[in-house]
N, C-alpha and C positions, 0 to 999 in steps of 0.2 A: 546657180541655176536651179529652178524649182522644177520637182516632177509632179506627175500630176495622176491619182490613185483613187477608185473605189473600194472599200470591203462589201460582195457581198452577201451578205447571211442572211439568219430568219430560221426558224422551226424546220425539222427534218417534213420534207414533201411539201414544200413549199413553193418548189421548182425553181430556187438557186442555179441548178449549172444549167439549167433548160433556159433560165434568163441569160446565163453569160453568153454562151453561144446565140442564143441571139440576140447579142450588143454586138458579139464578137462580128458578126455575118452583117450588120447595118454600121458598123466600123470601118471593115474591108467594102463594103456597097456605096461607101462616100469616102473611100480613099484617104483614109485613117489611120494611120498605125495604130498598135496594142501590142502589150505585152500582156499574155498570159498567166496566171499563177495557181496551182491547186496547192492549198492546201489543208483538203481534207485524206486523210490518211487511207481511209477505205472506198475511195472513189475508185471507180473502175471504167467504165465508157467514158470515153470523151468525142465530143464531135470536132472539136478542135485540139491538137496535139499541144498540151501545154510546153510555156517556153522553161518555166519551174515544176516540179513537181515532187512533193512531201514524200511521195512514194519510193523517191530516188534515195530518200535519206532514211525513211525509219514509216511503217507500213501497220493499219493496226491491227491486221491478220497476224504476222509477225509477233507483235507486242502481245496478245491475247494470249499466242497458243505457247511463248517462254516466256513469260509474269506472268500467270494464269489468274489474267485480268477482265473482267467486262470492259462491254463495250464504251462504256461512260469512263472508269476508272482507264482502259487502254487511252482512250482520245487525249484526256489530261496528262500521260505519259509523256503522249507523242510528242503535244504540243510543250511540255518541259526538256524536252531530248531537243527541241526544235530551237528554243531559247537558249541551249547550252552549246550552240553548233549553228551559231546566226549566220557567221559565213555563208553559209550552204545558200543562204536569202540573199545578205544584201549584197555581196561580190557581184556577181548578174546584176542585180538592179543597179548598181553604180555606172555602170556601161548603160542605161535606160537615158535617152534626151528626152526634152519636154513637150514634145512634138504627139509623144506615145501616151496611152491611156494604161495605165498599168489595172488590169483587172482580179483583183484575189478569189478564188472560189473557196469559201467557207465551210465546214463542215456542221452539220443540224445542231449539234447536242447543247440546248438552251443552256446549261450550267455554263457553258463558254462565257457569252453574251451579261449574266446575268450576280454570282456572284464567287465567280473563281477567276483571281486577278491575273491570270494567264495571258489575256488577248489585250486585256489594258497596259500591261509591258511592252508586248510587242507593239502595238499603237504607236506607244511613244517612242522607241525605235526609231519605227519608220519614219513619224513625223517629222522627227528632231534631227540633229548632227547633223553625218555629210549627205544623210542620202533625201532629206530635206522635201518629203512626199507633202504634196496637198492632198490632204483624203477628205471622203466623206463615206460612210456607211450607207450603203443602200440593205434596207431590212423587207423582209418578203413576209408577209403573212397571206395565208389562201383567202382568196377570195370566200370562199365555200362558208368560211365561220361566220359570215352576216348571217345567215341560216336559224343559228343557233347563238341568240345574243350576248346568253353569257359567257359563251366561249369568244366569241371576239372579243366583249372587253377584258378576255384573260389572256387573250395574245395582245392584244392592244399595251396591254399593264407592261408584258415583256417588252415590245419597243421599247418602251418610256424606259422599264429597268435600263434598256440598252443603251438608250440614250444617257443615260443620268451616268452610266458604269464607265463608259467610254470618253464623253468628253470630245465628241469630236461632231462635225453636221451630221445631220441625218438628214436620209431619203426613203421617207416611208412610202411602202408598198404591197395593194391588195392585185396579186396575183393570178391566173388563170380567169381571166372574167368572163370570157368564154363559157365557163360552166355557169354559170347562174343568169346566163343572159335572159331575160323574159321570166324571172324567178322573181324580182326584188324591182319595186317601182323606182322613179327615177329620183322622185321625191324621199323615199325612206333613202336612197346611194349616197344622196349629198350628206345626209347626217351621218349615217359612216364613215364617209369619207371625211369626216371633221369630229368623230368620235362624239355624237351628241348624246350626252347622259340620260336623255329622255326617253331616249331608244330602250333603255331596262323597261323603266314604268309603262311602255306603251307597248311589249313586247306580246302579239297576236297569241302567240303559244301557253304564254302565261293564265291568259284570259279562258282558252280552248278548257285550259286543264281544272282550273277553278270553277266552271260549271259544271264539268266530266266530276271531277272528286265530292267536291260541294262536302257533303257531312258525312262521305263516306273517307275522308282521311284516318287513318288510324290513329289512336290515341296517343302512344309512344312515338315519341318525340326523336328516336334513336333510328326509327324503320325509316328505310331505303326511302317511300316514296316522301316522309315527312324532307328529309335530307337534302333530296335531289330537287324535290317541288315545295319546300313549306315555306311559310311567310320568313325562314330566318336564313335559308338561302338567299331569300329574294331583297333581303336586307342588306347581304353580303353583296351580290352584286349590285346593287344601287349604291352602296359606298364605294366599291370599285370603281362605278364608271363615276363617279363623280371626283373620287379624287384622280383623276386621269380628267376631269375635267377641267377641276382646281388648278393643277398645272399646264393647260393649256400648251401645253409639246405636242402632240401628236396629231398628225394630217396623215391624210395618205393619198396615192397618185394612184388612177386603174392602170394594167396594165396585163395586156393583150399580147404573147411575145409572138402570135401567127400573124397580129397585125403590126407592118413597119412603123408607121406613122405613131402606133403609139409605144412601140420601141424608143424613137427618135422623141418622143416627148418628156419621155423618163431619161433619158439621154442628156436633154438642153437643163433639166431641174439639176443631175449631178454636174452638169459640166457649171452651173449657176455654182453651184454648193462649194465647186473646188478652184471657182476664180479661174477655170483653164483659156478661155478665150481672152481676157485680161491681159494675161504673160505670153500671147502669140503675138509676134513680130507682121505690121501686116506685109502683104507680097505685093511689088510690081504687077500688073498687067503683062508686063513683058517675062518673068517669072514665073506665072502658071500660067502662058503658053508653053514655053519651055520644058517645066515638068508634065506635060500633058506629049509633048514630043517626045519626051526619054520615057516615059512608061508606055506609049505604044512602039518604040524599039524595043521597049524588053519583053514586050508580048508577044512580040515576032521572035 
């Protein structure tokens, strides 16, 4: 029997557990099961009472304050305390039927994702043996970075890392869309939304600055604004977004978590990605009336 699993991560303030919760609430809204899972070690609010939580086992408050470790070096702890003490995980998920969406909340610290083979062990864990999970990654980047395009295609690059590290589908996603609504035409979204390389060379800011500077760039090749703005930054990201084009991975889905509808459309692309509809048995007519009578007794 297969179960059926998302990871999801992405960059610290990406709004990861702000997404889970709301899968979790359009889950419960269409009579879904879920099982919950944090595990990020320094999470604190939850809107939904996780059904696992890291925190039960090893905290990185905890870990900081006897290893007198940063934040980065504590998380990499945790998660090797976490790999030494896997019970603690997959005992509970073994009790998980195929019915439930097992949802992971991830913790920010890109070194995860990117090139500390931490998360790619546990991956194959879960995918593999008895406990035999469909997953797929769902990766969050803000919306916000289309703003500033060399910064997207530098979160963009991390996807792809992520993808390439992991080994497993992916479900890319540009986040909080909300904020930049009426910010970015509808025509420059689509190329985002497909990581179009062209988007460097055609970049309005670039253009702004090179009339603003013009021959008043400084001569040293080592000053801030040569660095930040000079034709050899702007080389670096044009190879960037081009090799991120070269390999042709990366899309990505909007996604609105104050709107249902497009909850529920990032929703149907994971459930696409993990085959879950596939592996459901379909119901009698006479079957979901039935369960439709036992859950209004139990409401009563």
């Amino acid at each position: 029997m297969s179960k059926f699993g998302t990871l999801v991560m992405g960059p610290a303030g990406a709004g990861k557990s702000t997404f889970c919760s709301a899968l979790i609430q359009h889950l419960q809204n269409n009579k879904r099961p879920c099982f919950y899972v944090n595990l990020d070690p320094a999470a604190e609010d939850f809107a939904f009472e996780p059904d696992i939580d890291i925190k039960d086992l090893i905290s990185l408050e905890d870990v900081m304050e006897e290893m007198s470790l940063g934040p980065n070096g504590g998380l990499i702890y945790c998660f090797e305390f976490l790999m030494e003490n896997l019970d603690f995980l997959t005992d509970p998920l073994e009790e998980v039927t195929e019915d439930y969406l097992i949802v992971f909340d991830m913790p920010g610290q890109i070194e995860l994702y990117t090139h500390v083979p931490i998360l790619p062990d546990l991956v194959k864990t879960l995918m593999r043996g008895s406990l035999n999970i469909n997953m797929c990654a769902a990766y969050l980047l803000e919306s916000t970075f289309v703003i500033d395009r060399p910064k997207f295609f530098a979160g963009t690059l991390s996807a792809m890392s992520a993808m390439l590290m992991l080994e497993m589908p992916h479900v890319n996603i540009l986040s909080k869309m909300d904020l930049i609504k009426g910010n970015v035409a509808k025509r420059d979204m689509k190329r985002f939304l497909h990581a179009d390389a062209t988007l460097v060379e055609d970049d309005p800011s670039r253009r702004v600055e090179d009339e603003e500077e013009g021959s008043k760039r400084v001569a040293d090749p080592a000053a801030k604004k040569n660095i930040m703005g000079g034709e050899s930054f702007h080389r670096l990201n044009k190879a960037v977004a081009q090799l991120i084009d070269d390999f042709s991975m990366v899309s990505f889905l909007k996604l609105d978590v104050q709107d249902e509808d497009s909850v529920g459309a990032v929703l149907s692309y994971i459930d696409d990605a993990i085959q879950f509809h596939e592996a459901q048995e379909p119901k009698e007519p006479k079957d979901a009336v039935e369960n439709d009578i036992y859950e209004s007794a139990m409401d009563r």
